[in-house]
N, C-alpha and C positions, 0 to 999 in steps of 0.2 A: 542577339536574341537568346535568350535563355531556353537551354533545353525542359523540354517537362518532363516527367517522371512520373509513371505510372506506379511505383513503389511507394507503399504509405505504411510506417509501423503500426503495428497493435499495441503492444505494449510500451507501459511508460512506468520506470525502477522513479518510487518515490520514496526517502529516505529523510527523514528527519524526527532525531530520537528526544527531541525538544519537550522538556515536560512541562506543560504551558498551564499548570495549574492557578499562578498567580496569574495570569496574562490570558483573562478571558476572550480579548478577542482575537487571539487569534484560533479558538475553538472555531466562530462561526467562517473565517477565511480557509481552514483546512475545510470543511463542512462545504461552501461553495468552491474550492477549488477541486473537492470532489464528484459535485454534479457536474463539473462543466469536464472535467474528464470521460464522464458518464455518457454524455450530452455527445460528445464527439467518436465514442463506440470505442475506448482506449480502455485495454487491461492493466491494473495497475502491478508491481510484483513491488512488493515492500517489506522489511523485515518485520518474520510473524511474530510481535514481542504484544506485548499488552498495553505498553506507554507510546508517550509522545505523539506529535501531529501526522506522521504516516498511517498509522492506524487509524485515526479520524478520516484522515482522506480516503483509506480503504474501506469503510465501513460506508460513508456516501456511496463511494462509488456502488457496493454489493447489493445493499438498499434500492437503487435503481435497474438491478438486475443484472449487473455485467460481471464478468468473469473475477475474480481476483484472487491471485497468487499471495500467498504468507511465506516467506523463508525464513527459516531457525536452523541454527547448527543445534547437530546434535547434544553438543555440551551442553548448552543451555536450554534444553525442554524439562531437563527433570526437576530445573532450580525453581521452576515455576513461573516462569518469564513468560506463559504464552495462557491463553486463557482455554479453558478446557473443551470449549466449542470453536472452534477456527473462525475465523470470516473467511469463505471460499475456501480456494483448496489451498493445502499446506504443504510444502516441499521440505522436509528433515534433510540437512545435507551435514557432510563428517566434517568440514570443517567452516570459515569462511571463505579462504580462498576458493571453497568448491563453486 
């Protein structure tokens, strides 16, 4: 018998810097795969850039009211990688290994 486990994480690192501009569907699969993260009370932390299907997902998820984490290295905030109003909170850190 399997033991059970009263530990259940919050957060979930979603990372994909996929520019799906030709490949519309998978806009509306990041889109549902961010309700259903929503859905289940999980914060997403995913790199705060302004491209690709992470950002979709983060953006459902904040939409629904839950928490979400952006991280950006410092180097790249001033290149304009990150859009001027965050989705949730934004974490600047010095590098990426941080």
């Amino acid at each position: 018998m399997a033991a059970s486990s009263s530990r259940q994480f919050k957060n979930i690192c979603v990372f994909s810097e996929f520019h799906y501009r030709k490949y519309k569907e998978f806009v509306q699969a990041a889109v549902d795969f961010g309700r259903a993260i929503a859905e289940r009370k999980l914060h997403p932390v995913y790199g705060g850039d302004d491209h690709g299907l992470s950002k979709l997902v983060s953006e459902a998820v904040f939409i629904k009211g839950n928490q979400v984490i952006g991280i950006i290295s410092q180097a790249l905030k001033p290149l304009g990688c990150v859009s001027d109003v965050p989705i949730g909170e934004e974490l600047v850190v010095s590098s990426i290994q941080e």
